[in-house]
C-alpha positions as CSV (number, residue, x, y, z in Angstrom):
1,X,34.3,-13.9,-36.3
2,X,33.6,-17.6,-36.9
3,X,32.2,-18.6,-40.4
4,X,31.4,-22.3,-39.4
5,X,33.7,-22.8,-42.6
6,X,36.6,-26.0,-42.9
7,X,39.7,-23.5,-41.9
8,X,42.3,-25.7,-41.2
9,X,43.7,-29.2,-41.5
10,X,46.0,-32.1,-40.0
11,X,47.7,-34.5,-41.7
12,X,49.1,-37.2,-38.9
13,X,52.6,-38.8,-39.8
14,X,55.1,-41.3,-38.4
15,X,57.4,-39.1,-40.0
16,X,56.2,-35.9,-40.4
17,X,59.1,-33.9,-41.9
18,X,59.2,-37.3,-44.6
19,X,55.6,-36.5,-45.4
20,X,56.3,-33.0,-46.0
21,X,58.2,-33.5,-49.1
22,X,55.8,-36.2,-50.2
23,X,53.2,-33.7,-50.4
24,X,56.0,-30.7,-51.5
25,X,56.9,-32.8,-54.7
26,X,53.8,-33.7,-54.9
27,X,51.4,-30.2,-54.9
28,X,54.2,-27.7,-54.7
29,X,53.1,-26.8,-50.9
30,X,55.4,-25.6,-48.6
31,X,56.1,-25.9,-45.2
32,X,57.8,-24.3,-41.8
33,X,58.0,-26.8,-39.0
34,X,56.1,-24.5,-36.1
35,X,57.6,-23.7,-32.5
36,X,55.9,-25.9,-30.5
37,X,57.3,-27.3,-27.5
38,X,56.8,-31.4,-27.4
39,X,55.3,-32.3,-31.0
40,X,56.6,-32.0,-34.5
41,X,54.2,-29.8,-36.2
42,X,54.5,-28.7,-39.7
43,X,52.7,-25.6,-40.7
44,X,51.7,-25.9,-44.6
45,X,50.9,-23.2,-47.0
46,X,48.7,-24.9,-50.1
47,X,49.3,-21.6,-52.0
48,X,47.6,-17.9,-53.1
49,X,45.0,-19.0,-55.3
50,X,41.6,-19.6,-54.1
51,X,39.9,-21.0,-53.1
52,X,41.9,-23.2,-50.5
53,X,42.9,-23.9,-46.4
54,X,46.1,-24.4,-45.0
55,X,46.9,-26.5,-42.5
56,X,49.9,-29.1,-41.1
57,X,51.5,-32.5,-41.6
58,X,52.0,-33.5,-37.2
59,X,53.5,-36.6,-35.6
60,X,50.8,-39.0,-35.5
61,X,49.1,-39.6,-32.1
62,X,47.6,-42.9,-32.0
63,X,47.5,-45.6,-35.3
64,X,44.1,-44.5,-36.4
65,X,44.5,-41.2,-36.1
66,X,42.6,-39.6,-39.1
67,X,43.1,-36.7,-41.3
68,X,41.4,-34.1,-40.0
69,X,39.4,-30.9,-40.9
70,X,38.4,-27.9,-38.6
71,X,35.4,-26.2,-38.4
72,X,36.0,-22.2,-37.6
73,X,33.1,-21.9,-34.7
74,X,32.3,-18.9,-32.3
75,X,31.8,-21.2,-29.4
76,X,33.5,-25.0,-28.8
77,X,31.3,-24.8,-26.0
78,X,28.1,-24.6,-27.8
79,X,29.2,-26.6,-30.5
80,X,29.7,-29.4,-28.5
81,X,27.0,-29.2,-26.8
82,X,24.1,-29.1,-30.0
83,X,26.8,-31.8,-31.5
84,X,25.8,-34.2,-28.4
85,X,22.4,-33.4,-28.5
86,X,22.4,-34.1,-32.0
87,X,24.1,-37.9,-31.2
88,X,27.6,-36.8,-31.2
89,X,29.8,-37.8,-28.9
90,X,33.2,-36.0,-28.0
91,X,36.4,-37.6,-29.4
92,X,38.6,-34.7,-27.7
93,X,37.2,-32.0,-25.2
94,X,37.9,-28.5,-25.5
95,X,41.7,-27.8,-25.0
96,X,43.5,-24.4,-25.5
97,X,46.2,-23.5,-27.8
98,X,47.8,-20.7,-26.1
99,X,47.4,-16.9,-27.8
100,X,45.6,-18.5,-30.3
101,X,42.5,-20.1,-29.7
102,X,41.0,-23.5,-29.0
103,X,40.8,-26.7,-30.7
104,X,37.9,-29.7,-30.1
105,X,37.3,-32.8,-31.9
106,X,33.2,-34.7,-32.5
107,X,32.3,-37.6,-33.9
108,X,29.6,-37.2,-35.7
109,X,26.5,-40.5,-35.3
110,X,28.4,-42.3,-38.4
111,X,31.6,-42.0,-36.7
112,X,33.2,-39.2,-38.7
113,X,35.7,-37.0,-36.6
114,X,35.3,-33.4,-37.2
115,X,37.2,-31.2,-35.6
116,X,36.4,-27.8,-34.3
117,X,38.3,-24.3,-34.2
118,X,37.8,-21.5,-31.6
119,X,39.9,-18.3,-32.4
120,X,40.9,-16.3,-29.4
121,X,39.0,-13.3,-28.8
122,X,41.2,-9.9,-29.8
C-alpha cells in the first residue's frame, strides 16, 4: 500500500563503490552492491533507528544527474498524469523493475526531479 511518503533514494557516482566508503566513513552506512545485470548499484542501509529511508549509491547516468528521492505511489500512472496536469513534465516514463515494482521520474514547474515508486502488486 503506497503512503505517498520519500521511500527510497539514489545517489549517482562516477565511482560508485569509491563513494560508498565516502559515505561509510562518513555516516557509518553500509552497503551490498545489488545483482543487477548492466549497472553498478549499491544497495545502502542508513541504519535501525528511526526515523530514516534507505536507498543506493549507482553509476551516474548523465553529468547532471541529480540525487534523487522516491515517492511510494499506488499508481505511476495516475501520478503522472495529475503531475502533467499540474505543469509537470516527465523526466523518465514509467519503466519496470522486474519482481519488484516500477520506477518514474517528474519534474516538477521549478525544475525539481522527483522521482516516483510503484511497488508490485502481491
Amino acid at each position: 500500500m503506497s503512503n505517498n511518503r520519500i521511500v527510497h533514494f539514489e545517489i549517482p557516482a562516477n565511482e560508485p563503490e569509491a563513494l560508498t566508503k565516502f559515505y561509510h566513513d562518513l555516516f557509518g552506512w553500509k552497503f551490498q552492491k545489488a545483482p543487477i545485470p548492466g549497472v553498478e548499484y549499491w544497495l545502502c542501509d542508513t541504519g535501525p533507528e528511526a526515523p530514516g529511508i534507505n536507498g543506493a549509491v549507482m553509476q551516474r547516468q548523465n553529468p547532471q544527474q541529480p540525487w534523487m528521492n522516491y515517492v511510494d505511489v499506488a499508481s505511476i500512472d495516475a501520478a503522472i498524469d495529475r503531475a502533467t496536469e499540474l505543469g509537470a513534465k516527465v523526466a523518465l516514463p514509467k519503466t519496470p523493475v522486474p519482481g519488484v515494482g516500477a520506477v518514474a521520474a517528474i519534474i516538477d514547474p521549478q525544475g525539481n526531479v522527483c522521482g516516483l515508486w510503484e511497488q508490485a502488486q502481491k
